[in-house]
N, C-alpha and C positions, 0 to 999 in steps of 0.2 A: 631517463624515463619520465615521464610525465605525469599519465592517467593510465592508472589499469584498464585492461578488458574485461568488463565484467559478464556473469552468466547472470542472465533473467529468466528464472523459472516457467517453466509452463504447465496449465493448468493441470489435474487431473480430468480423467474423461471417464471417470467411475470404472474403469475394467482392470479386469487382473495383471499385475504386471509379472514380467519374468525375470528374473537375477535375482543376487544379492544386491539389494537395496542400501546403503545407509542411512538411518532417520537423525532427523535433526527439527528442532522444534522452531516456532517463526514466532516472532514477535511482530507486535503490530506498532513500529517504531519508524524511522525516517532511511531509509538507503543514504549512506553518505562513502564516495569515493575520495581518495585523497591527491589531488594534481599537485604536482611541484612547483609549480606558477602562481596556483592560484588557491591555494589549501584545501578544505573541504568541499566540495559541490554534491549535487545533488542529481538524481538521474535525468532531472529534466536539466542540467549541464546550468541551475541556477547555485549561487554562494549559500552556504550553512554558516553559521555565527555559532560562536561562545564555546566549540568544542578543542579538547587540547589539540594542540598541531601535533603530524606524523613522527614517530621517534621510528630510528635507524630499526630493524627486527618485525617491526610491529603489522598488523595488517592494512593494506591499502585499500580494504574492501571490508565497510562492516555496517552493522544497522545499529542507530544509537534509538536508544530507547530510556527516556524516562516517567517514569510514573504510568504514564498512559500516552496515547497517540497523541490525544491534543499539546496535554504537557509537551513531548518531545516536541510537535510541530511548534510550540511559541519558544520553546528553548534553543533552537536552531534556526528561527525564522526572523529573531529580534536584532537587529545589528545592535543598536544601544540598551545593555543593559536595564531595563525595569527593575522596582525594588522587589516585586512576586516573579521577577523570571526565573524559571526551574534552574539551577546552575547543573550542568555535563559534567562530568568527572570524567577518566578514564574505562572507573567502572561501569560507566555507562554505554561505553564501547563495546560490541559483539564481534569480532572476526566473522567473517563471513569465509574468506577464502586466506589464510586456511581458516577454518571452524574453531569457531572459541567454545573449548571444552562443556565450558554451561550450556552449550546448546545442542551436545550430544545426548540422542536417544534410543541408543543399538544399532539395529537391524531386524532386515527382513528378510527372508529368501524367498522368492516365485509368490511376493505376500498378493491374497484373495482380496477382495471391495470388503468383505466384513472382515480381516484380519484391518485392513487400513484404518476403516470406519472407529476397528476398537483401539487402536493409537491413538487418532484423530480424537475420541472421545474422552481420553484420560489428558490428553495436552491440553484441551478444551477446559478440564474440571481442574486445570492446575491454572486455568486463566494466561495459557498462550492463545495464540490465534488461531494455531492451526500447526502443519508439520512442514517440511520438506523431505522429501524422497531423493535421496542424491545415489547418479552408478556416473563416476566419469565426471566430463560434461555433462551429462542430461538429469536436470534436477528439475523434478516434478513438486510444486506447491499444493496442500493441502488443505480444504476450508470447510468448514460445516457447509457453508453454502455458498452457492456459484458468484461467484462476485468479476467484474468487469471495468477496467478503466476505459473511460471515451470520454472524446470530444465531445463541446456541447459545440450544436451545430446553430440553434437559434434558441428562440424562449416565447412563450406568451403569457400577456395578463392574465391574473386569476378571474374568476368571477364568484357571485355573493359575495362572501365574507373574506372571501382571499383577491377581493376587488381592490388595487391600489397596491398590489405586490405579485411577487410571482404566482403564475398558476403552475406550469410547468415547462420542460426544457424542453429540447428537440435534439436528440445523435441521429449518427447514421444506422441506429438500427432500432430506432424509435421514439416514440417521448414515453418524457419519465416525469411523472406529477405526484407521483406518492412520497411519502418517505419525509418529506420538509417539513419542520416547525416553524411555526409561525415567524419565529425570529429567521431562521435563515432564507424565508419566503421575503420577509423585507428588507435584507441583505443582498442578497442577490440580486430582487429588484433594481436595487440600485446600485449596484455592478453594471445590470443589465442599461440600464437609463443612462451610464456612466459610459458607454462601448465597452465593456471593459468583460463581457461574461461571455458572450462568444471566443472558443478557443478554449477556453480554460478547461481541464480534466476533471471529471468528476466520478467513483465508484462507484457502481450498481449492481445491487443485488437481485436477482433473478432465479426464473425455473426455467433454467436454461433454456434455448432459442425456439421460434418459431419452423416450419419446412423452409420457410422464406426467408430466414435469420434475421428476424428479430426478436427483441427481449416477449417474453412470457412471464407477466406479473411482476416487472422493474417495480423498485422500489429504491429511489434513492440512500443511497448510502453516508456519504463523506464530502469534502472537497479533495481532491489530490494536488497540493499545490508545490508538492515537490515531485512528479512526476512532469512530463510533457510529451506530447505523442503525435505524430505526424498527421 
């Protein structure tokens, strides 16, 4: 064996689902699968750093999570140790398949948009991300709000005061100009300047699509730099 097959969640689409459900809570940490080859990688099939290697039992599929996103993303992103790099532990490790116990949150049976919403809402106030809805195979992700990973497809300079940095990106299903601070308006720039920001994944939050699919009221999110997507 190599590399697990993993499941990748699909969104919610706010309507009632039918079965029994199991709920499980998501953190907002780094996907890390374990290859034989080549130890940890990441869904965009790039190398994770500083986590322990796979032990005989354990799972091959789990989300490492510390402190917060960013923390996780610099603690799995650094090949050479820094003296402030987050250190991984094992406890840092989440089973995903199978499910590590701490991330079990009942059930549902035939659960309604407001039975979901009010799970959604207490995982929310315990500062997870959101849930997962698992029957089987088909496990449905959970978020306050509609969020979307995409390609950037191009970018343009700002103008006024956001002259000399980015103004906003371009996907396939729109631009997205809101959401940057200043700082990652001048980072990106020069990504951008650099060829280096076309391609690259980035989250977005949205009211969900247009009739013509695109975003309604994007607002940039995140970078995804351990994602990658065709």
């Amino acid at each position: 064996m190599t590399a697990p097959t993993i499941n990748n969640p699909r969104s919610w689409n706010g309507s009632a689902l039918a079965g029994d459900w199991a709920v499980s809570l998501k953190l907002d940490g780094v996907r890390a699968i374990w290859h034989d080859k080549r130890g940890w990688i990441s869904r965009a099939n790039k190398p994770l750093y500083n986590i322990p290697p796979w032990r005989d039992g354990e799972p091959r599929d789990c989300e490492v999570f510390v402190n917060s996103f960013r923390d996780t993303i610099r603690a799995t992103r650094t090949r050479c140790l820094k003296q402030d790099t987050p250190a991984i532990t094992r406890h840092h490790l989440y089973g995903l398949a199978p499910l590590d116990p701490r991330l079990r949150w009942g059930t549902l049976t035939n659960p309604t948009p407001v039975a979901i919403r009010a799970q959604l809402k207490r995982a929310n106030a315990l500062n997870y991300e959101g849930l997962v809805l698992r029957k089987a195979d088909d496990w449905i992700k959970i978020k306050p709000f509609e969020t979307h990973d995409i390609l950037i497809t191009g970018f343009s300079e700002g103008t006024g005061k956001h002259r000399g940095r980015l103004g906003f990106v371009t996907t396939r299903r729109g631009a997205v100009g809101a959401g940057f601070t200043d700082a990652e308006r001048e980072f990106l720039w020069a990504e951008a300047k650099a060829g280096r920001l076309v391609g690259q994944v980035i989250e977005v939050s949205c009211m969900q699509f247009t009739p013509s699919g695109q975003f309604r009221h994007p607002v940039f999110a995140r970078m995804r730099p351990d994602k990658l997507l065709d």
